[in-house]
C-alpha positions as CSV (number, residue, x, y, z in Angstrom):
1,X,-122.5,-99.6,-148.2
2,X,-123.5,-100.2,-144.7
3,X,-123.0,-96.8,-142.1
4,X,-122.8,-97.5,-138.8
5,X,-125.3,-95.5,-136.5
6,X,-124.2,-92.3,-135.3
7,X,-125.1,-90.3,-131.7
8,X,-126.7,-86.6,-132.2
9,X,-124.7,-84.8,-134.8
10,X,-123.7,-82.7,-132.2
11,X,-121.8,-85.3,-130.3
12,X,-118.9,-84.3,-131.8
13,X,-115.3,-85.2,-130.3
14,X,-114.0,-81.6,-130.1
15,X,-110.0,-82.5,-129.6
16,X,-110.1,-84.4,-132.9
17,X,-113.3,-83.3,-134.7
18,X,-113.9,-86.7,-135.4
19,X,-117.5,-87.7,-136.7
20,X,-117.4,-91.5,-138.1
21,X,-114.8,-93.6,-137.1
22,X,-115.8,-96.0,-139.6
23,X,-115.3,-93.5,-142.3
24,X,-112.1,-91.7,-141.6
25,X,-109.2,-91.5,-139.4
26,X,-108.7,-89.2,-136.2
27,X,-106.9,-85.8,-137.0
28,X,-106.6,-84.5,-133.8
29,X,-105.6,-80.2,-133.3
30,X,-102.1,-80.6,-132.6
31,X,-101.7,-81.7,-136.3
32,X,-100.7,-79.5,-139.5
33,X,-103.6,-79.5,-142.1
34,X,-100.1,-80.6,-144.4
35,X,-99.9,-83.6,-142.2
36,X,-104.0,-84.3,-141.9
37,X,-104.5,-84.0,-145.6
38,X,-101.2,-86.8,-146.6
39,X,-103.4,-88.7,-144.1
40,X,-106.8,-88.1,-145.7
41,X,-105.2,-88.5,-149.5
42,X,-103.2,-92.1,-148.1
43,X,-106.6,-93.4,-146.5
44,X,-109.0,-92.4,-149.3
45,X,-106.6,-93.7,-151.7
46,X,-106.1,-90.6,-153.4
47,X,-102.8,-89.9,-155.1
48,X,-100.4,-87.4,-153.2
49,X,-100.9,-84.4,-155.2
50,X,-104.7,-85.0,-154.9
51,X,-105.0,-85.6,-158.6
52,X,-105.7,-81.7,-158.6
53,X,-103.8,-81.1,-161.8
54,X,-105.7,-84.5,-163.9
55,X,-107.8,-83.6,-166.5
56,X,-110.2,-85.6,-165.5
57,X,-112.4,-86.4,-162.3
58,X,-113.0,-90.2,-162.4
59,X,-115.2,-91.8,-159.8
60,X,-116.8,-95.5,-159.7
61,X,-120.3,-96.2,-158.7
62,X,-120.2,-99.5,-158.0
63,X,-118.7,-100.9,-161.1
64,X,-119.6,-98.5,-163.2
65,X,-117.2,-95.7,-163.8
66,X,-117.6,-91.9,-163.6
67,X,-115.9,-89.0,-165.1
68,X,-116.1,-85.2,-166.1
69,X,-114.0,-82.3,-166.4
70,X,-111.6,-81.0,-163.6
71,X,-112.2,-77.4,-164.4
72,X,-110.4,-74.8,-163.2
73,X,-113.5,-73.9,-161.0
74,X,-113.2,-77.1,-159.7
75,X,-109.6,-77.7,-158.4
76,X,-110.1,-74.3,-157.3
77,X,-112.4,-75.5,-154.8
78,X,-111.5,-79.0,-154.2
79,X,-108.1,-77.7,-152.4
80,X,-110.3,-76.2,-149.4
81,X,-112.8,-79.1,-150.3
82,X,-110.2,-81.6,-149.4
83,X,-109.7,-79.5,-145.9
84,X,-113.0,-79.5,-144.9
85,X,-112.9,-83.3,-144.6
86,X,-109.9,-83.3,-142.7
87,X,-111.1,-80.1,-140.1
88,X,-115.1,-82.0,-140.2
89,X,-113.9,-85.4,-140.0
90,X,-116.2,-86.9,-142.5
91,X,-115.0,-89.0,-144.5
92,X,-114.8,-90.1,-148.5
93,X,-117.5,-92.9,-148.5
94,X,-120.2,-92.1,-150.6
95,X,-121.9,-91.5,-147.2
96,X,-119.0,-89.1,-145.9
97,X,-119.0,-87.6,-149.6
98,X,-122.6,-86.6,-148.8
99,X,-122.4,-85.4,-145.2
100,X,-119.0,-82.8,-146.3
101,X,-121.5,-81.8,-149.5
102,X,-124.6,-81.1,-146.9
103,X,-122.2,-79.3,-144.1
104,X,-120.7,-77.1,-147.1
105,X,-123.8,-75.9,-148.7
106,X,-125.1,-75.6,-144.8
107,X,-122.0,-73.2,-144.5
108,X,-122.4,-71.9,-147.3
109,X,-119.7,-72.2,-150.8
110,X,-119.7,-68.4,-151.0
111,X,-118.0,-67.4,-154.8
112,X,-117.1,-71.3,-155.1
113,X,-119.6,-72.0,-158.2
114,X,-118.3,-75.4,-158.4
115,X,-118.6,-76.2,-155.3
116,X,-122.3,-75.1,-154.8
117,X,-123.2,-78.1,-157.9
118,X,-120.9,-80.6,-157.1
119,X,-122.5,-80.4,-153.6
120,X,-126.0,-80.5,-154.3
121,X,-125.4,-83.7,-156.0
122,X,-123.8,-85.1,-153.3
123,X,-126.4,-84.0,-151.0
124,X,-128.9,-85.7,-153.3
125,X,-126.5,-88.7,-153.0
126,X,-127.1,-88.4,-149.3
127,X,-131.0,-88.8,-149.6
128,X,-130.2,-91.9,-151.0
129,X,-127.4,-93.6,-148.9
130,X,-128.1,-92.1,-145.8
131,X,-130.2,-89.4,-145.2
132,X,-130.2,-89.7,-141.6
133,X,-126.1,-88.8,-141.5
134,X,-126.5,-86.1,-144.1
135,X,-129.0,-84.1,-142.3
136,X,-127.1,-84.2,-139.3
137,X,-124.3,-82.9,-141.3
138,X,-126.2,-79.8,-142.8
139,X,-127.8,-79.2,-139.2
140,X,-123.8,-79.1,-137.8
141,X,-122.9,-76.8,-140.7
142,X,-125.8,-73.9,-140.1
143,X,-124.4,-71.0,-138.7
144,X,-121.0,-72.3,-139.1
145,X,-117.6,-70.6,-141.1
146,X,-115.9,-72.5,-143.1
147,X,-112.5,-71.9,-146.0
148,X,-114.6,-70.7,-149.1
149,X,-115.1,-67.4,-146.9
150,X,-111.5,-66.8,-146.4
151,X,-108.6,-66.0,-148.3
152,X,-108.1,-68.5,-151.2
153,X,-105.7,-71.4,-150.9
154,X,-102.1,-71.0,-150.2
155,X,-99.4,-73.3,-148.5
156,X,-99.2,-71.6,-145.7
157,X,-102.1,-72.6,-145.0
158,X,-100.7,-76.4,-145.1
159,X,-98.7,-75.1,-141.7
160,X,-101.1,-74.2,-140.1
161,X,-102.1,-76.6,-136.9
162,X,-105.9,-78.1,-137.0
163,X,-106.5,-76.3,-133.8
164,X,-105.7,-73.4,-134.9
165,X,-108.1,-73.2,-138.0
166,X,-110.9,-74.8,-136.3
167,X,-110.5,-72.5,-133.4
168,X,-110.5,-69.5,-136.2
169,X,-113.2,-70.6,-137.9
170,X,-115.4,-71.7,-134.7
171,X,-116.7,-74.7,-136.2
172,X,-119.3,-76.2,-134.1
173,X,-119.9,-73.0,-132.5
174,X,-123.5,-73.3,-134.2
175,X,-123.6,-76.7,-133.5
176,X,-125.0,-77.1,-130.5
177,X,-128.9,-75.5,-130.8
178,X,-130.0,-76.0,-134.7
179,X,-133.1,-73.2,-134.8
180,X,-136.0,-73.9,-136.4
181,X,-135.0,-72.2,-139.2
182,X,-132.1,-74.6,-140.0
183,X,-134.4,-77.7,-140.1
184,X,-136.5,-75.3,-143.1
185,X,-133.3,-74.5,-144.5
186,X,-132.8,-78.6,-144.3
187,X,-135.7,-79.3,-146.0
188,X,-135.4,-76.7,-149.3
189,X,-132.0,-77.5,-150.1
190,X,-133.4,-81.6,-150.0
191,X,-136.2,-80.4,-152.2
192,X,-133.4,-78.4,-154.3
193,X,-130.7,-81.5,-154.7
194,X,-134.3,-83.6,-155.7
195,X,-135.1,-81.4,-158.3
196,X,-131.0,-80.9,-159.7
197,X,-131.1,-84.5,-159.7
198,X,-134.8,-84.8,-161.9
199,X,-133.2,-82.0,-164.5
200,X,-129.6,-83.6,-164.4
201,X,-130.9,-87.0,-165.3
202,X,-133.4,-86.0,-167.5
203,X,-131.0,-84.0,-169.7
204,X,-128.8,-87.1,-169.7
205,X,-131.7,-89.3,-170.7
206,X,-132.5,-86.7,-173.3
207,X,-129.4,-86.5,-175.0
208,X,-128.7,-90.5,-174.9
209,X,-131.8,-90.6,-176.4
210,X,-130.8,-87.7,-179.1
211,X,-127.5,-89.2,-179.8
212,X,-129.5,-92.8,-180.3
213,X,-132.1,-91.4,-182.4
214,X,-129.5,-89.7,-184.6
215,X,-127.5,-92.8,-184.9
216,X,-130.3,-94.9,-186.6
């Protein structure tokens, strides 16, 4: 997957909030986050009801396919998950996967214990793809507000114009002037999503070999 190079992370086009052409389309303030997710589900290929009800998650990498449960924690989180990407811009590349997962965690997932893993394997993703992009994603997110902080999510929310959230929630108000302290903040959570991933795979590796070893 080839990214194209970005500008400063904080070159951000503040009418649309839009971060990588190449990775989504434009959802400019004037539209209804209704209207900017049907867009976001249509271009990512994602069914209209955003799969939230399926039982299971099922991604490909490459050729290989992916799956594991859509807990309840999960499509909890994944409503206001799908929002972020449409108020951030990023997009649902593995490399725009990453970026959302970095600018979350950066913005923190509050009660959203779902959304705290899932992200720090996508941040790890990010390392690997493009960890250029996905550090200026988590540097954009410092200091910022974001849906897990608010009031769960509701349809009414769905109404509400773009502008209006990203005004509310003063998005790249941090943006601008990442403190030291973010770029520390940058580099433990990348140490963190190293060492998930070590434990994740080496729990995977350890019950393949289990279930092998059992087998024979």
């Amino acid at each position: 997957m080839n990214a194209t190079p970005q500008p400063s992370a904080h070159d951000v086009d503040h009418a649309s909030h839009r971060t990588d052409a190449a990775d989504a389309p434009d959802y400019p303030d004037d539209m209804t986050a209704r209207e900017g997710r049907a867009l976001y589900f249509a271009t990512g290929g994602i069914p209209a009801d955003g799969g939230y009800e399926d039982d299971w998650v099922k991604l490909k990498m490459g050729p290989i396919p992916v799956g594991f449960p859509n807990t309840e924690g999960r499509r909890r989180a994944v409503k206001l998950h799908d929002l972020h990407h449409v108020l951030t811009g990023y997009g649902t590349s593995w490399t725009g996967e990453a970026e959302i997962s970095a600018w979350e965690i950066a913005s923190g997932c509050a009660s959203y214990t779902a959304a705290w893993v899932i992200n720090l394997g996508g941040l790890f993703i990010g390392l690997v793809v493009n960890p250029g992009r996905t550090r200026r994603a988590f540097l954009r997110g410092c200091g910022a507000n974001n849906l897990y902080h608010g009031e769960p999510f509701s349809e009414a929310l769905l109404d509400t114009r773009l502008g209006t959230i990203r005004a509310r929630l003063a998005f790249d108000a941090a943006a601008a002037s990442p403190s030291p302290g973010d770029h520390l903040r940058w580099l433990a959570w990348a140490g963190a999503s190293i060492v998930y991933a070590a434990v994740t795979l080496g729990l995977v590796v350890g019950g393949i070999t289990a279930l092998v070893r059992w087998l024979l």
